[in-house]
C-alpha positions as CSV (number, residue, x, y, z in Angstrom):
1,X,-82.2,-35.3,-1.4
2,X,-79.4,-34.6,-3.8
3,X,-82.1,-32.9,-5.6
4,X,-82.2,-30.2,-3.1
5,X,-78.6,-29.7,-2.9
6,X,-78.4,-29.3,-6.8
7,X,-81.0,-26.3,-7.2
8,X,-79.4,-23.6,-4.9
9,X,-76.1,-24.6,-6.5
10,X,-77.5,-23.6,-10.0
11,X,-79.3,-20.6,-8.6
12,X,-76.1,-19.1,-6.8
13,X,-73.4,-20.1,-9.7
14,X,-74.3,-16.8,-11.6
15,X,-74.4,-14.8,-8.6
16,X,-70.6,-15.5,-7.8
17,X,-69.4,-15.0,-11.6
18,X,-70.8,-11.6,-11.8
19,X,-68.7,-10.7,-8.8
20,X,-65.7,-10.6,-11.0
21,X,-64.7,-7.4,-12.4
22,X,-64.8,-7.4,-16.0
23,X,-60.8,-7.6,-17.6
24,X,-59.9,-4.0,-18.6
25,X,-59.4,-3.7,-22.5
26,X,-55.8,-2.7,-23.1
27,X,-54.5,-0.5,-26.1
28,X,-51.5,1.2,-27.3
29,X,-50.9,4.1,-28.7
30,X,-48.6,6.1,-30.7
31,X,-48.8,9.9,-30.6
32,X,-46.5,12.5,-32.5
33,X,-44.6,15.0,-30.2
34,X,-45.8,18.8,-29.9
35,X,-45.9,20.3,-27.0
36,X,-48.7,22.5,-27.8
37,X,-51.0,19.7,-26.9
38,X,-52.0,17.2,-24.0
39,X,-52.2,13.7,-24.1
40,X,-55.0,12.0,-22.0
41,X,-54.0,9.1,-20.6
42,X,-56.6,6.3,-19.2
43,X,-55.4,4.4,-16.4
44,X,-57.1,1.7,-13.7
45,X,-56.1,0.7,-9.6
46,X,-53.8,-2.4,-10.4
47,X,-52.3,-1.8,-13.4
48,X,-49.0,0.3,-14.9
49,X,-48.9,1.6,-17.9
50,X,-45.8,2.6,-19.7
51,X,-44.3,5.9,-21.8
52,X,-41.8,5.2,-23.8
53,X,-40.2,8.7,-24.8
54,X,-37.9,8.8,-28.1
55,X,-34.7,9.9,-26.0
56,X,-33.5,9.8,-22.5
57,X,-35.6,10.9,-20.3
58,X,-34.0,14.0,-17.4
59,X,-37.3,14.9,-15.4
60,X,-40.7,14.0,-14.3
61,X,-43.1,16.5,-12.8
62,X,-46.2,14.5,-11.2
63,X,-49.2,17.1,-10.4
64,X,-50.5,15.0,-7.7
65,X,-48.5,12.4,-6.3
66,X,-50.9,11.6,-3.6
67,X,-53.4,9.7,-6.1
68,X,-50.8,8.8,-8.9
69,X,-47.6,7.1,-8.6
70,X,-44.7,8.0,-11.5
71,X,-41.2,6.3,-11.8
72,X,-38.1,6.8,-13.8
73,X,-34.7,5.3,-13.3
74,X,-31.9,4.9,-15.4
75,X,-32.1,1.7,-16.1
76,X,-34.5,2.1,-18.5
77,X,-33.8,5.6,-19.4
78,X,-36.8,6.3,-22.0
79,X,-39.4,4.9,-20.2
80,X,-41.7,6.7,-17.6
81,X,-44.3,3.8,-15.7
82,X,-47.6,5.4,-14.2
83,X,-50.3,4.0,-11.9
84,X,-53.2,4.9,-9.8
85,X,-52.7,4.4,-5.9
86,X,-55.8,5.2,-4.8
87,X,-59.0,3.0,-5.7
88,X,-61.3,6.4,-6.0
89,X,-61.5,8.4,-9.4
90,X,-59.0,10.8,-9.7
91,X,-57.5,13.2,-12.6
92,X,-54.2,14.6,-12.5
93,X,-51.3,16.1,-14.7
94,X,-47.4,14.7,-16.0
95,X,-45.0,16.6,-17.4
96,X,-42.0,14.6,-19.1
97,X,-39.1,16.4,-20.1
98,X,-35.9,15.1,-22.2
99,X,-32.1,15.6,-22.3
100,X,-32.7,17.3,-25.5
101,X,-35.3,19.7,-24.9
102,X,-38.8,17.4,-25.9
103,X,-41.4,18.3,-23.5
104,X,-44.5,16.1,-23.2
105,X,-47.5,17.0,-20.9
106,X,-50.2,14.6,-20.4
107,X,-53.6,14.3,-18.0
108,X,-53.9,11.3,-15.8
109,X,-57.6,10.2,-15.8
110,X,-58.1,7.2,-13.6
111,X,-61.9,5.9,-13.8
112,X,-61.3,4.1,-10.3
113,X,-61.7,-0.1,-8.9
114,X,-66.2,0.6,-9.3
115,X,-66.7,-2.0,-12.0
116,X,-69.0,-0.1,-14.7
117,X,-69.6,-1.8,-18.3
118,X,-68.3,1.6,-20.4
119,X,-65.2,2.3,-18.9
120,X,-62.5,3.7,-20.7
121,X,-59.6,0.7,-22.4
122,X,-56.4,1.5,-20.3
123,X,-53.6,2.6,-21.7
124,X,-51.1,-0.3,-21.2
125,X,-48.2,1.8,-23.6
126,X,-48.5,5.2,-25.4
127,X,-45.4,5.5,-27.3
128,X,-43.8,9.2,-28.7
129,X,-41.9,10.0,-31.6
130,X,-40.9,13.0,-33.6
131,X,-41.2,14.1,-37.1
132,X,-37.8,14.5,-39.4
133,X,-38.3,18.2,-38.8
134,X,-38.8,18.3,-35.1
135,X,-35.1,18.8,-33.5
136,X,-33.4,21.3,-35.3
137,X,-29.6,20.8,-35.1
138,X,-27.1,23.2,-36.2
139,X,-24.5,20.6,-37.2
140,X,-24.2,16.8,-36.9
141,X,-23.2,15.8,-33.6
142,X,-19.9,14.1,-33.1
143,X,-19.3,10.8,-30.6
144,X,-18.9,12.4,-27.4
145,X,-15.7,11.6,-24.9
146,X,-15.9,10.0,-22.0
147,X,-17.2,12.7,-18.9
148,X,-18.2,15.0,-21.9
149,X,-22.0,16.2,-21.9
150,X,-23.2,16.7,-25.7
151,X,-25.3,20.5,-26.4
152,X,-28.6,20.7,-26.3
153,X,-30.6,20.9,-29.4
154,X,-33.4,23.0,-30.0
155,X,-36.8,22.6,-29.9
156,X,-39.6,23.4,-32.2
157,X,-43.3,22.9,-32.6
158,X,-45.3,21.1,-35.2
159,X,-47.5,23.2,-37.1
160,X,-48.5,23.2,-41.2
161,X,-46.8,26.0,-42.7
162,X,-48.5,29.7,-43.1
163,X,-49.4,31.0,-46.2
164,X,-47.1,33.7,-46.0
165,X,-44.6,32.1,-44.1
166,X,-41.1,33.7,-42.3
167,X,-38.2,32.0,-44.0
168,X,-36.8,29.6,-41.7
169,X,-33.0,31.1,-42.5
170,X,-34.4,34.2,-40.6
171,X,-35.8,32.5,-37.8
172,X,-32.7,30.7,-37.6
173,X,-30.3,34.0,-37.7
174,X,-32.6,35.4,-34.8
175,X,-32.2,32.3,-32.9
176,X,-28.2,32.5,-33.3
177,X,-27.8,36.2,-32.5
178,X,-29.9,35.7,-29.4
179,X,-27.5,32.7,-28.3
180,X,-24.6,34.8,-29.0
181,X,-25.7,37.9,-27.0
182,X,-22.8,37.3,-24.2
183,X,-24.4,39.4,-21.3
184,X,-28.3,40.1,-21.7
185,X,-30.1,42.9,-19.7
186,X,-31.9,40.0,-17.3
187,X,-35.0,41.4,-15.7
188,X,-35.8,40.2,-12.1
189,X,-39.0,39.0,-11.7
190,X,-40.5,38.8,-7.8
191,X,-41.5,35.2,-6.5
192,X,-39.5,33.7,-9.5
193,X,-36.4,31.6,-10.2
194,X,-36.1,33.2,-13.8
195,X,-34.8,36.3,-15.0
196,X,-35.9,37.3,-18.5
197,X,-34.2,39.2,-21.8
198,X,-36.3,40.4,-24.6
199,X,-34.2,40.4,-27.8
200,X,-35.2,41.6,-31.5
201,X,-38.2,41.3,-33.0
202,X,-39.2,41.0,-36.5
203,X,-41.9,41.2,-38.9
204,X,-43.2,39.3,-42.0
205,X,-46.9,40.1,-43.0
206,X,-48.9,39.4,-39.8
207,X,-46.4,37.1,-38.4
208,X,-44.2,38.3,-35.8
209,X,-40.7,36.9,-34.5
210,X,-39.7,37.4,-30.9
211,X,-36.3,35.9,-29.9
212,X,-35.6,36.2,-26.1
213,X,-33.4,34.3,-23.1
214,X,-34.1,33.0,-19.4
215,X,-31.5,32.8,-16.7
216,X,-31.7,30.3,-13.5
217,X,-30.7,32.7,-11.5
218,X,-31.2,30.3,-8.0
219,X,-30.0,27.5,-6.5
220,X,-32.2,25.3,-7.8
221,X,-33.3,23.4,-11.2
222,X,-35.8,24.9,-13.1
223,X,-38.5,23.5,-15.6
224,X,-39.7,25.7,-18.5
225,X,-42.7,24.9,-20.6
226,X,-43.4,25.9,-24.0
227,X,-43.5,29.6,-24.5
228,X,-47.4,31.1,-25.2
229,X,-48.3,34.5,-26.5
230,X,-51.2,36.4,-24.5
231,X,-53.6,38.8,-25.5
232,X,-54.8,40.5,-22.2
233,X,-57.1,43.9,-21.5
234,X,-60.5,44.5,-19.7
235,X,-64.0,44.9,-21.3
236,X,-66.4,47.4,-19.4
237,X,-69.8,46.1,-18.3
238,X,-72.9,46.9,-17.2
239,X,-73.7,48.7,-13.7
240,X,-72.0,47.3,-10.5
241,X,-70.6,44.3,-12.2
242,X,-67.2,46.2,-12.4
243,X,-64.5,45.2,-15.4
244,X,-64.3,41.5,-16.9
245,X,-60.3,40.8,-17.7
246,X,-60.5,39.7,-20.8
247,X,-57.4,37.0,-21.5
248,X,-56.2,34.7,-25.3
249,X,-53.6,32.8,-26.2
250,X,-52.8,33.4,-29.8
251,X,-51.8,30.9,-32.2
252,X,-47.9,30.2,-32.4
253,X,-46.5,29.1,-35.6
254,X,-43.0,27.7,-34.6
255,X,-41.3,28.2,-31.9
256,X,-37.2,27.1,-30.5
257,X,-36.2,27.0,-27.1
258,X,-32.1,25.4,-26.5
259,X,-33.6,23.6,-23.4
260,X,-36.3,23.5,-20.9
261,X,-34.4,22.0,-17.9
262,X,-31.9,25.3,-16.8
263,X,-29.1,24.0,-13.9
264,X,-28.7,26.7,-11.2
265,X,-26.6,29.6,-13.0
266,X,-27.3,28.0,-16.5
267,X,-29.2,30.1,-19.3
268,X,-31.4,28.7,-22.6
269,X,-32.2,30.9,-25.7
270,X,-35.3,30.9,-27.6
271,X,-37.2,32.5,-30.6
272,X,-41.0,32.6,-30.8
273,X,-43.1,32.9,-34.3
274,X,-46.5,33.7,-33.8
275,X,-50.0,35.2,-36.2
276,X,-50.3,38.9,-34.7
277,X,-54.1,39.6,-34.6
278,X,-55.3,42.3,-37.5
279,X,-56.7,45.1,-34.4
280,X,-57.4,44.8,-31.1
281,X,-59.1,47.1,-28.6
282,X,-56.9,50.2,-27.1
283,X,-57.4,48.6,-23.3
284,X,-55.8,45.1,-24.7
285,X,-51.9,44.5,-24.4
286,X,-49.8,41.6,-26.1
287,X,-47.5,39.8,-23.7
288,X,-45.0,37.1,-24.0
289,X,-45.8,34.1,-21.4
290,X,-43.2,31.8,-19.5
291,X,-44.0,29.9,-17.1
292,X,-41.8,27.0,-14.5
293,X,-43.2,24.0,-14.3
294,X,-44.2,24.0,-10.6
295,X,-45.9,27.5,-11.6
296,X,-47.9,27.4,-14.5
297,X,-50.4,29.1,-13.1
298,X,-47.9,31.8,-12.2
299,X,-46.4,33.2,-15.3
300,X,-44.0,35.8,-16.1
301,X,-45.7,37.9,-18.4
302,X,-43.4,40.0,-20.7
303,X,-44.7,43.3,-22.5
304,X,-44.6,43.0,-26.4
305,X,-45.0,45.8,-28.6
306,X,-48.4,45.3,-30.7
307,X,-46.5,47.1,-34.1
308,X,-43.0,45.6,-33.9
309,X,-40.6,47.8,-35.9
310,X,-40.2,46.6,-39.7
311,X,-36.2,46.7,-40.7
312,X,-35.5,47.1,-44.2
313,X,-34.4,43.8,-44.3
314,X,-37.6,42.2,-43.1
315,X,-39.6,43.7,-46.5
């Protein structure tokens, strides 16, 4: 008799440990700021994972916040905690803005509660930081007084040098002139919270300097993402297929931008370097690309001239 009670016993026992999920593999990562790329970022249904930013964080943008849950409070002012609330795969997008100007976007993947054996390790912590040459600051900043808020610094993006690069005294006096421009010509743009000011632009080789301004011109904040430079035009084809638009992003050198959080009335200054393609077709047009954060797939596109004029200065 206890025979028979001892064989279904064995038989079931590895029946009921295979019910068990397996345990997620954790990892942590560290990832250099530039806001030219995205960072994936694996998550799982029952766990958080943390971003730790190097500064205080001012914003949080969550793309869809009916799958993925994002906090911030200022108790913990550099850190950003994410999780899936659904149990079903989803994908979705972050963007993480700081005090300073640093601007992070990453792309939620979570592989959902199905146990699978290749699953993706979760991301229990991916930490930022900066290079020495990241934040550009025109002078060291002093303690600030009590009810005092300290200046933005700009921002730049991380890229290896060109071979023929602009000196970064120049790109520096276009960035000052453009901030001390005390009453742009603002260009409205319809369906936006922006306007837009095209300042000077200058020449070195192939590479090309833009400086330019944006004004929050509503009664609302406003996030601005990294600026991008657009090659656009249409390409004829065959019979009734009608014209293809035809749209690249060309590569951007450096860039500066004084902030990308603009209060209602308030106004941020920026300079752009980017490689100006050798020819392009007569029906293709270069454009300058800015877009909110709640409308990136709205942008303002600003008309720039293909051969900038060369000052005597720039030679």
């Amino acid at each position: 008799m206890k025979l028979r009670w001892l064989i279904p016993l064995v038989v079931l026992l590895p029946f009921r440990l295979n019910a068990f999920e397996a345990p997620a593999a954790a990892r942590v990562t560290t990832v250099v700021i530039n806001p030219a790329q995205v960072t994936p970022l694996h998550l799982r249904p029952e766990f958080e994972s943390a971003i730790r930013m190097p500064e205080e964080v001012s914003s949080v943008i969550l793309g869809s916040p009916g799958t993925f849950k994002a906090e911030h409070n200022e108790g913990e002012p550099n850190y950003v905690y994410v999780k899936p609330i659904t149990k079903e795969r989803a994908e979705s997008n972050l963007l993480i803005a700081t005090k300073s100007g640093l601007h992070v976007t990453l792309e939620l993947i979570s592989d959902g509660a199905t146990a699978v054996t290749d699953k993706q390790p979760v991301d229990f912590l991916i930490e930022y930081r900066v290079t020495h040459s990241f934040l550009v600051a025109s002078s060291p900043a002093s303690p600030a007084s009590p009810g005092t808020t300290q200046p933005r610094r700009p921002e730049t993006a991380i890229s290896p040098p060109p071979t023929h690069s602009a000196p970064s005294s120049a790109l520096e006096t276009e960035y000052e002139q453009q901030t001390r421009i005390n009453a742009p010509a603002w260009t409205k743009w319809e369906g936006k919270q922006i306007e837009t000011s095209l300042g000077d632009t200058r020449q070195w080789d192939n590479e090309v300097a833009i400086s330019y301004s944006i004004l929050n011109n509503s009664s609302s904040p406003v996030e601005i993402v990294p600026p991008q430079i657009q090659i656009a035009g249409r390409k004829l084809k065959k019979k009734k297929e009608g014209k293809g638009i035809i749209s690249d992003q060309l590569e951007i050198r450096e860039y500066r931008l004084s902030a990308t959080r603009l209060e209602p009335g308030e106004r941020a200054d920026g300079v752009v370097l980017y490689d100006r393609p050798n020819f392009k077709q007569s029906t293709e047009k270069l454009f300058l690309q800015i877009a909110q954060a709640d409308q990136i797939d709205q942008p303002v596109l600003i008309r720039l001239p293909f051969t900038p004029a060369i000052n005597a200065d720039n030679r």
